[in-house]
N, C-alpha and C positions, 0 to 999 in steps of 0.2 A: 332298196337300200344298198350303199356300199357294201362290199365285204373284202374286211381285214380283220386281225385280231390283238386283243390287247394279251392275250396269252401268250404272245411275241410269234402265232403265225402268220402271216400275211400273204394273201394270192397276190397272185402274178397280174390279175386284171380286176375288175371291176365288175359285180354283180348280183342280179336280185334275183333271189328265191323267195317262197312262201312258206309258213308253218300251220301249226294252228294256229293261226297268223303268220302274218307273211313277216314277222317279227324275227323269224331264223334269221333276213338277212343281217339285219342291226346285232342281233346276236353273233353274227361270225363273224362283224364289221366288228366290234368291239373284242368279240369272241363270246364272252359269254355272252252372121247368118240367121239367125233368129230368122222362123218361120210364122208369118205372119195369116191370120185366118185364112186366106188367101189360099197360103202356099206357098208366097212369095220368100223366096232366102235372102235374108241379108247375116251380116255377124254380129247384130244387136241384140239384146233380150227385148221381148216383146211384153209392154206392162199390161196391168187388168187386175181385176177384183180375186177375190178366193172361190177356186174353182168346187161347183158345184159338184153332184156323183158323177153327172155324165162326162166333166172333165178330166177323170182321170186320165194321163196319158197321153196330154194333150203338149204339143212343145211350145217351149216358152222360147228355145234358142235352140241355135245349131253353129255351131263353130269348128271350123274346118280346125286339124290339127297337123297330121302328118301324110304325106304322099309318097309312097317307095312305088315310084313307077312300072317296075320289072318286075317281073318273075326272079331275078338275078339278083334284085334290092333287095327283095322278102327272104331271099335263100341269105344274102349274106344277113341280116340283121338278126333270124332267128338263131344264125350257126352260131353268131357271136356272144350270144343270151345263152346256149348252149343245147336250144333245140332243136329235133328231127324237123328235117328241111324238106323231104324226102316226097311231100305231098303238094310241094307252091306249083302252081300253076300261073298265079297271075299275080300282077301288083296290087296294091291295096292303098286305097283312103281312110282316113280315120279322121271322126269327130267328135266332141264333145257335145252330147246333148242336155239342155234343161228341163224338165218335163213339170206337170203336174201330177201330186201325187198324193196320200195321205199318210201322215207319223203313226204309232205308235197307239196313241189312243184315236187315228179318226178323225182327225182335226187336217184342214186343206196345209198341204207344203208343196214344197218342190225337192227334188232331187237330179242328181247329177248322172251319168255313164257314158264311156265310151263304145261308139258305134264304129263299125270298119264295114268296109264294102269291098268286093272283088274290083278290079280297074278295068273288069273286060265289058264293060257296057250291055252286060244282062239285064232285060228288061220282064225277068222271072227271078224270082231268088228266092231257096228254102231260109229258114232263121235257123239262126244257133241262139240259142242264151247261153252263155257264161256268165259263172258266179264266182267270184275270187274268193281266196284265203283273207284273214284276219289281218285288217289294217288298223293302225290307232291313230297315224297322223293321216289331215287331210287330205295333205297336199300327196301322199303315197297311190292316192285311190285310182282308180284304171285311168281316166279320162285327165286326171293331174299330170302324171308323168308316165307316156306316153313311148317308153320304149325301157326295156329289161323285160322278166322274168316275168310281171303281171301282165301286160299287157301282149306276151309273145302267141297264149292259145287263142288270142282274139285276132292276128295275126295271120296265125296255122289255119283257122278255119276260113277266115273271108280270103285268104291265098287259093284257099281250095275251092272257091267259090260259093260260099255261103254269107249273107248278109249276118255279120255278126252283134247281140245286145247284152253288151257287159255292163252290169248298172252298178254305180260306186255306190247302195245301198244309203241309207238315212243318215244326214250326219258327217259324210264323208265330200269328199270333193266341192260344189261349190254350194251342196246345201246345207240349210241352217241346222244349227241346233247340234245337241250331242245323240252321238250314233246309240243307237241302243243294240248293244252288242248281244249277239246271240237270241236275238228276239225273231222269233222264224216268222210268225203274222209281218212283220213289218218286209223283213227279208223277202218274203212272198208278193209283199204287194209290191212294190220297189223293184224286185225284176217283171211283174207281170205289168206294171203300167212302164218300163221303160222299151219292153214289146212294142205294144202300143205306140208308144212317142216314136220310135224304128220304123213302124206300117204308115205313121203319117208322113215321115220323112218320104220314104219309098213313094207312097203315092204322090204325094205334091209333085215329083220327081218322074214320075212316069212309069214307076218298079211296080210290078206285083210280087207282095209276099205270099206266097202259099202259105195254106191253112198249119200244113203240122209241123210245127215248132221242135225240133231237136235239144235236148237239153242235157248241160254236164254243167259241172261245177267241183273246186278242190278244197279240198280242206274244209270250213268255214260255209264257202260257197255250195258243198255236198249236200246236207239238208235244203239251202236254199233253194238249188235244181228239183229235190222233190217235193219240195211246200208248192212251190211253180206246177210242178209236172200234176200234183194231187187237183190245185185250182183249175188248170186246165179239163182235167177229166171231169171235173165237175162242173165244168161249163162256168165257170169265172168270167169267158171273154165270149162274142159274139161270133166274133172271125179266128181267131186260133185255137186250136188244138192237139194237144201232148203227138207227137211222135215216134219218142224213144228218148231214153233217160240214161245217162251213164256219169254219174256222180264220183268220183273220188277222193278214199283215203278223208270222207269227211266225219267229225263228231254226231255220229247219229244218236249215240244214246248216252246223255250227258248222266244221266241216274245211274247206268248201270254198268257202266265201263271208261268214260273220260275222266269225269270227276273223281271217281276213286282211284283210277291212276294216277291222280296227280298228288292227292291225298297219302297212296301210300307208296310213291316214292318211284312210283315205275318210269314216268318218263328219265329220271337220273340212271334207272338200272340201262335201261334200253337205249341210252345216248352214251356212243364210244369215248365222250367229254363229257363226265358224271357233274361236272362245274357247267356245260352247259345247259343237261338238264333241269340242273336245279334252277337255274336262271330260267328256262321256259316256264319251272313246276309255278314261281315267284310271278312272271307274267301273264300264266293265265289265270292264276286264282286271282289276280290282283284286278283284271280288265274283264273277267267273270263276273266279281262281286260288284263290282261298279258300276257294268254296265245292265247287268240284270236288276242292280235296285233303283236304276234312272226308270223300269218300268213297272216292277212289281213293289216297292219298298221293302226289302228285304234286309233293311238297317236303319234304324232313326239318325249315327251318327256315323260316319268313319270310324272313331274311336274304339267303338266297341266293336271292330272285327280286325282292325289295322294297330298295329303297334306306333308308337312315337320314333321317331319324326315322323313317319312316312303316312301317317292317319291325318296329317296338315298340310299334306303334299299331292296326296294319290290322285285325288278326282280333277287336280288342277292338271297334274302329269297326264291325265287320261279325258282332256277335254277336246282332242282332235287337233287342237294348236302346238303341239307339241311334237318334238322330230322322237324319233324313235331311239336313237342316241341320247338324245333329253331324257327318257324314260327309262332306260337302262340304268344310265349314271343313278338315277334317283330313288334305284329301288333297290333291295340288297340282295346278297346272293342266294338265301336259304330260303324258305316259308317259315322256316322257326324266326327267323328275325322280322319277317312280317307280317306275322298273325298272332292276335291274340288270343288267349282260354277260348271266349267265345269264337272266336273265328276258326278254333281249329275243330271247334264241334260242329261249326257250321257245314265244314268242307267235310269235314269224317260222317256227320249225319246232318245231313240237311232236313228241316223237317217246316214245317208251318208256308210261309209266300214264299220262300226257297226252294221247298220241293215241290210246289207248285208249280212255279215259274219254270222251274227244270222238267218237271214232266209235262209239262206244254211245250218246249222247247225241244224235246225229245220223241217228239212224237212222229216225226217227218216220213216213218217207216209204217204207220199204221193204218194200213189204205193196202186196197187192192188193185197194181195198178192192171189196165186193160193192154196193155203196148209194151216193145221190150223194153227191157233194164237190164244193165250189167252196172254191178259194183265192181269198184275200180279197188286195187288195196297192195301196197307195197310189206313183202314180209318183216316183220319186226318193227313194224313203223314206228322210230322212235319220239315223236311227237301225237301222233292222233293214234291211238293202240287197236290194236287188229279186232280187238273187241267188241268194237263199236261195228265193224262190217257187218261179223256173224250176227251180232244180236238182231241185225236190220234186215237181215236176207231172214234169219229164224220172222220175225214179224211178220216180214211180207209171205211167207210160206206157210202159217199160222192164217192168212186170211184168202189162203187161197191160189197166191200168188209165187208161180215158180220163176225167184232173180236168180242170176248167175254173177258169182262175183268170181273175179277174173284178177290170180295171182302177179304182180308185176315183178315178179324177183326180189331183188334188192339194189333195183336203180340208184344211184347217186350222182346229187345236182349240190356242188359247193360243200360236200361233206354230209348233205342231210335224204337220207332215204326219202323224208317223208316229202321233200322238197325234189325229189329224184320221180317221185311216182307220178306227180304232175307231170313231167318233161314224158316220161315214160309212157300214161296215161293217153295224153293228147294227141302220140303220134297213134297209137293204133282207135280211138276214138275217131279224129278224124277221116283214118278210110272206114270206118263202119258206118259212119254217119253220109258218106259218101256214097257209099253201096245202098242205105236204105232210102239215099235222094233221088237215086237214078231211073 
């Protein structure tokens, strides 16, 4: 998303950051080949029936997107986006894949992600999964548009020569239906079969992917890396297996530290723009509750959690069709003007298919993992609160398991720490994951 501001500042250039959702940008912008059974590539989708279990992961398409042929393309496009360059080695391809895959409750779909590859014609290559920050429109999701902020660590890593699999998750980019936000089962399956749909491309192709899968992910995408990294250790897949985990700066414990920050006001204390917090506080409770009862039903109406007008607005603003600017304009700037009695009980004390849904969603830390992890965490993080790191490192130390989470200072990317700690994040991930390739 553009960034400019209707609180009359305005940058100098053009660019996308992530938040708990990648929503920061819209927020500073406002202010507040189809592969055929075969093998064979072409740039068509390839039709058929509904994939059975063993089609998970199977591609339905492959469409060439972008080519920075140099080492010297990759270095200027990431500078420009405003990340560390410091690691490109080689040029990069990138594609949009269609895979198959299953929604929510288990039923055959398809989904979307972009894949990037090194341009040095390695006929080995380790995987990275990347899992992005929080999108609502579409057309935002990695494989849609194809160069800023989202798609720069899928970039940094297939420059550095890693076969890269960012999956634009359920709901997003060219697959149907509405995204179920914050739904880590689906998040999970959705990067682990778009692996998958990666290894088929690879080999049609003449590539081998080695077995252990590298995994990070920001914001949003942080639980998703370790819902991933848990399936893999538990033997989810036949051919791949967890590697090393380095998540960031993501809402790990929606019960015990996001939701109540947002409830009691923190993300406004902790954003140096108290008006743009409250505008985050507003969009995540809002794409929380809506998208959490697209799975659990944790609301018979809108009404009774959303106040007027915005209870005959919200789900339409929040159905993926909609730009991010659409959804700003349409929602207001406080939680007191979009929540009702009931909906501010809901978010102060969640209780019944609410805190249900939330502690399954929260759960992405409780697992022992066998391989390293570093938590990733920028101080102060004024969108996703530092809270959420501790309680997840405490978890995983609790079962066993010594993570190291790893302070990022107080990067800034566009004004936003938490959108800083990605940029920050991925340059020193990249050489770790580089060292543990070699």
């Amino acid at each position: 998303m553009n960034h400019n501001s209707v609180f009359g500042k305005r940058s100098t250039h053009s660019v996308r950051h992530a938040g708990f959702g990648v929503l920061a940008a819209a927020l500073a912008v406002t202010g507040i080949t189809a592969l055929a059974a075969s093998g064979a590539a072409s740039a068509a989708g390839v039709s058929g029936g509904p994939p059975g279990p063993a089609s998970r992961g199977q591609l339905v398409s492959a469409t060439p997107l972008r080519t920075l042929p140099t080492a010297a393309a990759v270095r200027s496009e990431l500078t420009g986006d405003g990340f560390d360059a410091s690691a490109v080695r080689y040029g990069v391809r990138s594609f949009r894949l269609v895979y198959r895959t299953v929604d929510s409750r288990g039923r055959p779909t398809t989904a979307s992600g972009l894949m990037v590859l090194p341009a040095d014609g390695a006929r080995q290559l380790s995987v990275v999964s990347v899992t992005h920050g929080t999108e609502t429109y579409r057309g935002d999701a990695p494989s849609m548009d194809p160069t800023g902020f989202e798609p720069a660590p899928a970039y940094t890593f297939a420059s550095a020569g890693f076969a890269v699999s960012d999956p634009d998750y359920l709901g997003l980019g060219t697959g149907p239906g509405l995204q179920p936000y914050l739904d880590l089962p689906s998040e999970t399956t959705a990067a682990l079969d778009m692996l998958r749909a990666v290894r088929h491309y690879l080999v049609a192709h003449g590539v081998t992917a080695r077995r252990d899968v590298l995994a990070t992910g920001f914001s949003q995408g942080g639980p998703a890396a370790l819902g991933l990294g848990r399936a893999l250790q538990d033997g989810a897949d036949p051919w791949f297996r967890i590697g090393a985990l380095a998540p960031i700066s993501g809402p790990y414990d929606l019960t015990g530290a996001e939701v109540p920050a947002i409830a009691d006001g923190d993300l406004v204390r902790l954003n140096p723009d108290p008006r743009l917090g409250a505008k985050y506080s507003v969009l995540y409770a809002a794409f929380g509750l809506v998208g959490l009862n697209r799975v659990h039903h944790v609301y018979s109406s809108p009404a009774e959690v959303f106040k007027p007008p915005y209870a005959g607005t919200i789900e339409t603003l929040l159905d993926g069709s909609h730009t991010s600017q659409q959804l700003i304009a349409g929602t207001p700037g406080q939680l007191s003007d979009l929540l009702t009695a009931r909906g501010w009980a809901m978010l102060r004390h969640p209780a019944g298919a609410l805190l249900a849904a939330l502690k399954a969603d929260s759960s992405a830390c409780d697992w022992a993992p066998r391989v390293p992890v570093r938590l990733y965490l920028a101080t102060a993080d004024e969108q996703v609160v530092n809270a959420n790191t501790w309680h997840c490192q405490a978890a995983f130390a609790a079962r066993g398991a010594r993570v190291a989470a790893v302070g990022l200072g107080t990067p800034d990317h566009a004004g936003s720490r938490h959108s800083g700690s990605n940029v920050a994040g991925t340059a020193q991930i990249v050489r770790w994951f580089a060292q543990l390739a070699s």
